[in-house]
C-alpha positions in Angstrom: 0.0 0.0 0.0 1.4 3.4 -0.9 0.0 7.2 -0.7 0.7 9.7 -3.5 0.0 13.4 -3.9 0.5 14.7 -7.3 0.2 18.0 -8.5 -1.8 20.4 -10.8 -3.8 17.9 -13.5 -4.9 20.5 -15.4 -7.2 18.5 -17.8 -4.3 16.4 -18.7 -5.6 13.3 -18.9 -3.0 11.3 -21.0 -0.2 12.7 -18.9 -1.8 11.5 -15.7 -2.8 7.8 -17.2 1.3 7.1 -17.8 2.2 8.9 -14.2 -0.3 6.3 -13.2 1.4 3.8 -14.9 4.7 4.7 -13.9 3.9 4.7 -10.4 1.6 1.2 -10.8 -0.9 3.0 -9.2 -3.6 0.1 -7.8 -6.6 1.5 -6.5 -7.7 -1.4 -4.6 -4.8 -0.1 -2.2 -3.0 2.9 -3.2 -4.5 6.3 -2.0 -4.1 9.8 -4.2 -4.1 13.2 -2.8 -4.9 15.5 -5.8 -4.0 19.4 -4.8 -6.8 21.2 -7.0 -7.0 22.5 -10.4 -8.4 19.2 -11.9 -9.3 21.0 -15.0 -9.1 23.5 -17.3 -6.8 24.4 -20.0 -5.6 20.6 -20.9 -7.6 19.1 -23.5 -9.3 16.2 -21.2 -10.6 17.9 -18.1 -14.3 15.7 -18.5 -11.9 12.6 -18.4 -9.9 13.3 -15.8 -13.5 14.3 -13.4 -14.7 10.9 -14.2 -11.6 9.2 -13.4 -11.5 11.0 -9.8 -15.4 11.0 -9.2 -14.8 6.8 -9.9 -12.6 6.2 -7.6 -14.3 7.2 -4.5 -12.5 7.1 -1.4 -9.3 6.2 -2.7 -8.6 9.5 -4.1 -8.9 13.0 -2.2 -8.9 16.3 -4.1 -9.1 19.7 -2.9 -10.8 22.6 -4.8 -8.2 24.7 -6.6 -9.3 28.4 -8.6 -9.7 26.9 -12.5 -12.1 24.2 -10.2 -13.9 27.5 -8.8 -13.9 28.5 -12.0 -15.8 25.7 -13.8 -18.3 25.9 -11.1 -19.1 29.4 -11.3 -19.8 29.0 -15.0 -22.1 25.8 -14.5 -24.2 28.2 -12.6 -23.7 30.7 -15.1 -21.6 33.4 -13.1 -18.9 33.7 -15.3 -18.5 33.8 -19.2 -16.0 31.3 -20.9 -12.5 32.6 -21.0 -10.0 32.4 -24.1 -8.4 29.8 -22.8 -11.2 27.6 -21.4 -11.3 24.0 -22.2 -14.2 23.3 -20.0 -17.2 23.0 -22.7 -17.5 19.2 -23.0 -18.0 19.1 -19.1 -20.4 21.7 -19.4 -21.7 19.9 -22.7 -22.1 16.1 -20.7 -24.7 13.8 -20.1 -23.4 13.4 -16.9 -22.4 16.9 -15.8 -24.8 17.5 -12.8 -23.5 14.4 -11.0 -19.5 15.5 -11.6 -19.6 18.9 -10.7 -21.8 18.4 -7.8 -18.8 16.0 -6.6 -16.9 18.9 -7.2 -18.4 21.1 -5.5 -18.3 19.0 -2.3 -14.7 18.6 -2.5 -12.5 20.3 0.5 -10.6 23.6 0.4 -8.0 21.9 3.3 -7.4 18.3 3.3 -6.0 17.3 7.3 -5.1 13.9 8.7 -1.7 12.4 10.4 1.3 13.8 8.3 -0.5 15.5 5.8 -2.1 19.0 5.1 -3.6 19.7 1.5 -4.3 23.5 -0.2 -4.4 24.2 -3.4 -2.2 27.6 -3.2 -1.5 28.5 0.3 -2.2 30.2 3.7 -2.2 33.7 4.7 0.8 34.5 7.0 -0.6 35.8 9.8 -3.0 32.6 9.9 -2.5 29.6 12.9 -3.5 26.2 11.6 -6.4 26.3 13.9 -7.6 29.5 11.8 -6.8 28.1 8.3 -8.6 24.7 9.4 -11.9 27.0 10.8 -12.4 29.3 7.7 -11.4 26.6 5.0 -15.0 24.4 7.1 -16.4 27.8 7.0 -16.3 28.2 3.2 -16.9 24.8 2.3 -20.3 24.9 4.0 -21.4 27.6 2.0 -20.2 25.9 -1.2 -21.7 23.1 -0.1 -24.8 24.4 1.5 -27.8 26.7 0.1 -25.0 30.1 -0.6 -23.2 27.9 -3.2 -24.7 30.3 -5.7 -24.0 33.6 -4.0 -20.8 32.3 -2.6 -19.3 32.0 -6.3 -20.7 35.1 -7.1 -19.0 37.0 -4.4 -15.6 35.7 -5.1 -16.0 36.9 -8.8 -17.2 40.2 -7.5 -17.4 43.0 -4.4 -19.7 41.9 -2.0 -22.4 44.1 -1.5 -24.3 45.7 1.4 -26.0 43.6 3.5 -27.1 41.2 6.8 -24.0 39.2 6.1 -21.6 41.4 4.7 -18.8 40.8 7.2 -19.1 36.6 7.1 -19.4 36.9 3.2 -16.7 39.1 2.9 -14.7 36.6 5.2 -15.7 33.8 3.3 -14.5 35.1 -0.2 -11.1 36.5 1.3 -10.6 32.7 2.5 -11.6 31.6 -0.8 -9.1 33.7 -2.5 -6.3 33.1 -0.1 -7.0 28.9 -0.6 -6.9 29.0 -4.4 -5.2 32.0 -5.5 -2.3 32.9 -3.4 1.5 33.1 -4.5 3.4 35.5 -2.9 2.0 38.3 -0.7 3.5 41.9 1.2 4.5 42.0 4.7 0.9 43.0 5.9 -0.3 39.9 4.4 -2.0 41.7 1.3 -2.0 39.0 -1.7 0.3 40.2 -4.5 -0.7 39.1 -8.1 1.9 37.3 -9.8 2.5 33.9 -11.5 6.1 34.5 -12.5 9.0 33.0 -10.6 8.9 34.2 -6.8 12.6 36.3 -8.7 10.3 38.1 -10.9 7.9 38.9 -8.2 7.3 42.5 -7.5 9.8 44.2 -4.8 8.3 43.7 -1.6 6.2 40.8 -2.6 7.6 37.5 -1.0 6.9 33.8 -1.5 3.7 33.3 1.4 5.7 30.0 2.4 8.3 32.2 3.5 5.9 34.8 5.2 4.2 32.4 7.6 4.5 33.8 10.8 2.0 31.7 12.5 1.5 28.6 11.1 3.1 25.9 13.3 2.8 21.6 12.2 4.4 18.6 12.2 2.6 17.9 9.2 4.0 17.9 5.5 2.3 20.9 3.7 1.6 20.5 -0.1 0.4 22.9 -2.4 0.0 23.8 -6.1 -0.9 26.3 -8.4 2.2 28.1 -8.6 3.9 26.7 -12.2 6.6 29.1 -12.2 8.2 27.9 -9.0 8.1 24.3 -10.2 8.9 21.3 -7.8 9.7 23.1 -3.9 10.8 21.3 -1.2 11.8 23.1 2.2 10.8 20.9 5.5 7.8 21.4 5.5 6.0 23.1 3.1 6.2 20.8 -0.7 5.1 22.3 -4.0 4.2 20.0 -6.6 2.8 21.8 -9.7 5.6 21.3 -12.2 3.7 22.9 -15.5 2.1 19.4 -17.5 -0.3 21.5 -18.7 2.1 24.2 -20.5 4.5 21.3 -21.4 6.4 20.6 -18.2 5.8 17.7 -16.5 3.2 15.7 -13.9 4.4 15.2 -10.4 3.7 12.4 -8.3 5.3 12.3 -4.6 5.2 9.4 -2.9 4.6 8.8 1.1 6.3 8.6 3.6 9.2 8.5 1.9 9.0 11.6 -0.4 10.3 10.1 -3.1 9.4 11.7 -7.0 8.0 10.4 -10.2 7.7 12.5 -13.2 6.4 11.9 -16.1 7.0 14.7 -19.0 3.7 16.2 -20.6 1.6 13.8 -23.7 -0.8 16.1 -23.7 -1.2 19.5 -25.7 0.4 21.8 -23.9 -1.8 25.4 -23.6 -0.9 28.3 -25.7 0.5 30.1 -22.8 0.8 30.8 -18.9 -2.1 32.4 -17.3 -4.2 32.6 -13.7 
């Protein structure tokens, strides 16, 4: 029996069957930890949501921004985007019952040795806070503000009963799925270039954490440019498959990597 996390999928579904491979993944007792971004921009994102939906309990994903993103235009929120590749799950027979396993997928994945995120925590966040907002915004997702929830992270929320907990809800959102590097005050910088490139006073949020305190293994995605990090606790694993790089695997306890270079057409070029 083995446990692998493996990084942004991205819709590529080829990829992922020889990392699979490669790894002899069995599902009767191997387990996968999937760190968002399923979909969007490869060419088989509908694939790769049947594959995860069909292995049930063997395989634990958390929601990542392109997956955010896909739900917000299933309830028609936002309009497609140049780059989109998201129309045949849209298009399928058997959409409702994928994307409403989506949409009850975690934003933080917790058990002995392991925490899951798509992107990453806010620095001034304890674990104790991270873990208490991430169950706040899933029940929303997961609950009767789905709808409104999505809306608010594509816009300013407005006036109302529930501002403050909506507005707390879509900065957790954002923070979970969106965040590379960030200032000294904690406010998110945006940038998807190498954590070099980043603007001055804009720093890696792995390196900001102030609070947050584990024996666990961190892992974390979303973040293409910085490719494969390791520090000693806090692992990033999205190595660019979908813009031609490669799909990482990592396996535990003993950390140790499989990559397997992209099969699948890489995207015209790096975005959000």
């Amino acid at each position: 029996m083995a446990d692998y996390v493996i990084g942004d999928i991205h819709g590529c579904f080829e990829t992922l069957t020889a990392l699979l491979e490669r790894i002899k993944f069995d599902s009767r007792r191997d387990r996968l930890f999937l760190v968002g971004d399923l979909v969007n921009r490869g060419p088989g994102s509908l694939p790769v949501l049947r594959w995860a939906q069909g292995l049930g309990d063997r395989v634990t994903a958390v929601l990542g921004n392109h997956d955010c993103h896909l739900l917000a235009r299933w309830q028609g929120l936002r309009k497609k985007k140049p780059l989109d590749t998201l129309e045949d799950v849209l298009d399928a027979p058997d959409a409702e019952g994928l994307l409403q396993w989506l949409r009850n997928r975690p934003l933080l994945h917790e058990e002995k040795g392991l925490i899951l995120v798509h992107a990453g925590f806010h620095p001034a966040w304890s674990l104790d806070e991270a873990r208490e907002r991430a169950r706040q915004a899933e029940a929303t997702l997961q609950g009767k503000g789905f709808v409104r929830t999505l809306g608010d992270l594509s816009s300013s929320v407005r006036p109302g009963r529930d501002e403050q907990r909506r507005r707390r809800v879509q900065k957790t959102l954002k923070i979970l799925t969106l965040t590379r590097t960030c200032t000294k005050k904690g406010e998110m910088c945006k940038h998807s270039g190498s954590p070099e490139e980043a603007p001055p006073g804009c720093i890696p949020w792995f390196q900001m954490s102030r609070r947050w305190k584990s024996d666990s293994l961190l892992f974390f995605g979303h973040w293409a440019a910085l490719g494969l990090y390791k520090s000693k606790r806090v692992i990033g694993l999205d190595t660019g498959c979908v813009w031609g790089g490669s799909l990482t695997a990592m396996r535990l306890p003993d950390l140790k990597v499989f990559q397997e270079p992209s099969r699948d057409k890489p995207a015209k070029k790096k975005g959000h």
